[in-house]
C-alpha positions in Angstrom: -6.7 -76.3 2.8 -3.9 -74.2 4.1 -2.0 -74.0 1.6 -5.2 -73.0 -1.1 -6.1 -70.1 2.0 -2.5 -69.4 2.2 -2.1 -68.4 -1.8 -6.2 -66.6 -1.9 -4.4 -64.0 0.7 -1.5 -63.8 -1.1 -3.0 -62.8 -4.3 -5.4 -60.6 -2.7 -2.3 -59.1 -1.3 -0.5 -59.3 -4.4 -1.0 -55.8 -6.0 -0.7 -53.6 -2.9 2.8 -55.7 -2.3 4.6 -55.2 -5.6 3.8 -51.4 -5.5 5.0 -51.3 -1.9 8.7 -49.6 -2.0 10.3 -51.6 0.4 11.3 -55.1 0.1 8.1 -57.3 1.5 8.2 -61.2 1.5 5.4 -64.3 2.0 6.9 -67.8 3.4 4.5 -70.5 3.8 4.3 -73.1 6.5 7.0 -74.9 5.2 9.1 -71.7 5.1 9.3 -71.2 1.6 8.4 -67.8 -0.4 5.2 -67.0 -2.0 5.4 -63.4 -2.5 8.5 -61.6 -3.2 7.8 -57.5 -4.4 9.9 -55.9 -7.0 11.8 -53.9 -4.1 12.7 -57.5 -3.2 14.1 -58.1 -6.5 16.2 -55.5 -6.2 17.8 -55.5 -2.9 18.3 -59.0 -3.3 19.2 -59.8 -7.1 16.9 -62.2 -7.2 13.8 -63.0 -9.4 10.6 -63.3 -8.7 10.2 -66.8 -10.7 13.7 -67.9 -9.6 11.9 -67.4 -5.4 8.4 -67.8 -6.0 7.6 -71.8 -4.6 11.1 -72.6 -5.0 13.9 -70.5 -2.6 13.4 -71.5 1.5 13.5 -68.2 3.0 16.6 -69.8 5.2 18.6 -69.0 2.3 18.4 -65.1 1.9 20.0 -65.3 5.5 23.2 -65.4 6.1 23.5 -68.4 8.7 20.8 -70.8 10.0 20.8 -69.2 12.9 19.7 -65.8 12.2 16.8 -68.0 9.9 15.7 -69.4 13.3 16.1 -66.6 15.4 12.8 -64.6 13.5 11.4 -67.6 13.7 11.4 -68.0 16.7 10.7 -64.3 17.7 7.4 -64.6 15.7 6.5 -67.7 17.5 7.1 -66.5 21.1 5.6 -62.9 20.5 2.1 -62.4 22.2 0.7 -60.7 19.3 2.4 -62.8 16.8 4.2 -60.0 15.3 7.5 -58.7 15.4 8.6 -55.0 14.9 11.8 -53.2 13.8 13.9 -56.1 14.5 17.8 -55.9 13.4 19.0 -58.7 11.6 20.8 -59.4 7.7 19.7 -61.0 4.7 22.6 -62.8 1.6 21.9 -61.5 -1.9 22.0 -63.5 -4.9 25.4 -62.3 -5.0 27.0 -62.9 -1.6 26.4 -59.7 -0.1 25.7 -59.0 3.4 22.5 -56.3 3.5 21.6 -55.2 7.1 17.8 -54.8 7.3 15.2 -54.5 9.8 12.5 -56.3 9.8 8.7 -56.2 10.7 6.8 -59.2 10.3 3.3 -60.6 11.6 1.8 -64.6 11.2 -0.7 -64.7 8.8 -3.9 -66.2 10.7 -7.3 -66.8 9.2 -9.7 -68.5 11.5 -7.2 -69.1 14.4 -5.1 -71.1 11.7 -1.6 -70.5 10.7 -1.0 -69.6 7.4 2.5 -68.7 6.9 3.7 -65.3 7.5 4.8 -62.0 5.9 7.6 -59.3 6.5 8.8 -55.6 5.5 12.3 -55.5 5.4 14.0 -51.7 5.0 17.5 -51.6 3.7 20.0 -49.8 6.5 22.8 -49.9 4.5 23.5 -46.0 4.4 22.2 -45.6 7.6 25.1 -48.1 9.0 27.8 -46.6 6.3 26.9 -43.1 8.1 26.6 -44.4 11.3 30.3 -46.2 10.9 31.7 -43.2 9.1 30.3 -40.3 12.1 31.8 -42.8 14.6 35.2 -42.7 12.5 34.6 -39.0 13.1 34.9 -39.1 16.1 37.8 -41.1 17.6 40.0 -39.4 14.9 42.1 -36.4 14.7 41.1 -34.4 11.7 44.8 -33.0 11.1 46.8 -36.0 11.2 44.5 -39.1 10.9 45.4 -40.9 13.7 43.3 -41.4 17.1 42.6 -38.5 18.9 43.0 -37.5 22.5 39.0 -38.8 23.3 39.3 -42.1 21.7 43.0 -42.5 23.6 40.6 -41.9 27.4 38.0 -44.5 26.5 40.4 -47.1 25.0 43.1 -47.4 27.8 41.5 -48.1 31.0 39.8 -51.2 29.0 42.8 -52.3 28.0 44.5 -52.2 31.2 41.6 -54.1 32.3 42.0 -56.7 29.8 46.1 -56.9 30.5 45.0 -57.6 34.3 42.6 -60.2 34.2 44.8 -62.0 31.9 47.9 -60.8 33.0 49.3 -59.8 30.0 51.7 -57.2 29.7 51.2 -53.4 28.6 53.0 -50.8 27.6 52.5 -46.9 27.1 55.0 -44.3 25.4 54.6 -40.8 25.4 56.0 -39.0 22.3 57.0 -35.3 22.6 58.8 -32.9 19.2 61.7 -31.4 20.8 62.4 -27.7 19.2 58.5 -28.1 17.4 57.7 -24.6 18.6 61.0 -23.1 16.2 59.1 -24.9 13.1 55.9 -22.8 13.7 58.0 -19.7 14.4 60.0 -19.9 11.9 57.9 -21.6 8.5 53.9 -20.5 10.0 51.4 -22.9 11.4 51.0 -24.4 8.1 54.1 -26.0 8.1 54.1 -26.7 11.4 50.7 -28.7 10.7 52.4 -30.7 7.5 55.3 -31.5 10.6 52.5 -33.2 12.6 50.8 -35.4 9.9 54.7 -35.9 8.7 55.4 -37.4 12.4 51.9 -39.1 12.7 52.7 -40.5 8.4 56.4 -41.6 10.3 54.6 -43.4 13.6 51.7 -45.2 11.8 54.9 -46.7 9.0 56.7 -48.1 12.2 54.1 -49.4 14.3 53.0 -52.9 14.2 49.2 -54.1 13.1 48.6 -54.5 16.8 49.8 -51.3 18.7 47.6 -48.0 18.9 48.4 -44.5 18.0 47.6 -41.0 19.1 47.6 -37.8 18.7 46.8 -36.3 22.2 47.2 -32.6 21.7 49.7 -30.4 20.2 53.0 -32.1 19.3 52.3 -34.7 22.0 51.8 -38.0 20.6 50.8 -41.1 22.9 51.4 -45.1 21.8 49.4 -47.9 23.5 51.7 -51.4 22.9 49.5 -54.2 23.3 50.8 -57.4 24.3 54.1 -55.8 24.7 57.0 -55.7 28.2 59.4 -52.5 28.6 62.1 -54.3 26.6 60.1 -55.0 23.6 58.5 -51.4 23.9 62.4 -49.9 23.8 63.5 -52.3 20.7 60.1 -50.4 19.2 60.9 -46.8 20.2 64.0 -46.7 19.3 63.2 -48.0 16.1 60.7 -45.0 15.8 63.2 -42.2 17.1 65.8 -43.5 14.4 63.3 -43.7 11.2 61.5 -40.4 12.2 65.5 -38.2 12.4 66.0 -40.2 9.5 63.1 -38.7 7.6 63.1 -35.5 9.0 66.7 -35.2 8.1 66.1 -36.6 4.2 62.9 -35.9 3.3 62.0 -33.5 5.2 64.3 -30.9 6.0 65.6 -30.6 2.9 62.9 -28.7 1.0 62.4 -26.4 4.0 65.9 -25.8 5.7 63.7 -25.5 8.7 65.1 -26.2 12.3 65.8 -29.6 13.6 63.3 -31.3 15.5 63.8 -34.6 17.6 61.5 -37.1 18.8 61.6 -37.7 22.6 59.7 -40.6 24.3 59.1 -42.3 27.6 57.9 -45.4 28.0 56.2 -47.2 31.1 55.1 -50.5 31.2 51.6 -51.1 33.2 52.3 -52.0 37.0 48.7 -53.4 36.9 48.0 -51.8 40.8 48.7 -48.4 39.2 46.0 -46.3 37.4 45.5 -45.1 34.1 46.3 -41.2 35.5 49.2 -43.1 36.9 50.6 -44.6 34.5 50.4 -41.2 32.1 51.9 -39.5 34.8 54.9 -41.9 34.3 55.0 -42.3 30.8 55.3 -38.1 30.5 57.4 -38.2 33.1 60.0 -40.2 31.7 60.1 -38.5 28.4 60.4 -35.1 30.0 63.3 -36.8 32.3 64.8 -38.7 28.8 64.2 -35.7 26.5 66.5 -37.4 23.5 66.6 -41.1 24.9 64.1 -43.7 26.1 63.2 -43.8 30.1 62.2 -47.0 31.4 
């Protein structure tokens, strides 16, 4: 009986469904499809005779798990419906889609039937919601992190190097003589400096450290993981490559005047705060000026 009811509603839901634009998808009680649209063919590369009666609807997830979780938000809901949920469906092919997903039980006569669900494809929505959050933590002119990201990323991180107590380190980057490049070549070139430093920084850096441009031709680098020792080795490293460059690729096509990286570096005294520990950082490069401070 419930499985003759189950496929009367699905053919008189038949037509509507396959004209609908969005993906829309019948499981029976035993959780296998029964109705898959042409939208559904298309967002999932499969057909409709390869699904119909044959494919679980587990399998068009990507884990168990997110399979059982609708399940079980049907089953709990009061109204036996479920609205705008967020989950992801596995195509044919492998990929990930993110979808959400409104779906309702199919009752006739107080019985279960199976039940049916409208999924709508975010996948631009989350490729524009990834790239306007890209956006904004980066600076336009040089492509690294910008001054706002740098504000909402340290304090968690010195939160994180407390708890554990793990080490942290800050370094503060100042262009010595900078101001003689604008003077002297235009703004233009004096732009081409910065995303030359920020190309110099992100090519010495390791995978793990994090690098910013916090204004002007101030530069700040969080060192993860990372004690005052290991942070010199690194800066230094940095201070060498970037007169090396400037001096060989740089200044050579623009006979402009020399520029020098200074730095100070600070490791996290984790009873300090992040103001503090800026403080320090800028302190000892404006104390250093052409060498490390510790």
């Amino acid at each position: 009986m419930p499985v003759h009811g189950l496929a009367d509603i699905v053919a008189d839901l038949q037509e509507l469904v396959l004209l609908c634009p969005d993906p829309i998808i019948a499981v029976n009680l035993a959780g296998v499809i029964v109705l898959f649209n042409t939208a559904a063919e298309r967002l999932l590369g499969y057909s409709r005779d390869e699904v119909v009666e044959h494919l679980p609807i587990k399998n068009v997830y990507p884990t168990l798990d997110q399979a059982r979780n609708v399940k079980r938000q049907l089953d709990t809901s009061p109204d036996r419906q479920i609205e705008g949920y967020e989950t992801q469906l596995i195509s044919k092919g492998g990929r990930v889609i993110d979808i959400r997903l409104s779906a309702k039980l199919i009752v006739r006569g107080g019985e279960v039937f199976g039940s049916i669900g409208f999924f709508h494809d975010l996948t631009e929505s989350k490729q524009l919601e990834a790239t306007l959050k890209q956006l904004s933590i980066t600076d336009s002119l040089t492509g690294l992190h910008n001054q706002r990201h740098f504000l909402a990323v340290l304090e968690p991180e010195m939160e994180r190097a407390k708890r554990y107590h793990r080490p942290l380190s800050l370094i503060c980057i100042d262009l010595d003589n900078f101001k003689q490049v604008n003077d002297q070549l235009g703004h233009l070139e004096g732009d081409n400096a910065l995303r030359f430093t920020a190309h110099i920084i992100q090519k010495e850096l390791r995978k793990t450290d994090l690098a910013f441009r916090y204004g002007g031709d101030e530069f700040m680098v969080l060192l993860l993981e990372t004690r005052w020792e290991e942070g010199d080795v690194i800066g230094q490293r940095l201070q060498a490559s970037f007169d090396r460059s400037w001096d060989e690729e740089w200044n050579p096509k623009r006979r402009c005047p020399v520029v020098h990286m200074s730095m100070g570096i600070a490791e996290f005294d984790q009873h300090e705060s992040a103001e503090a520990l800026m403080r320090r950082a800028d302190n000892l490069m404006y104390e250093g000026k052409s060498g490390c401070g510790r």
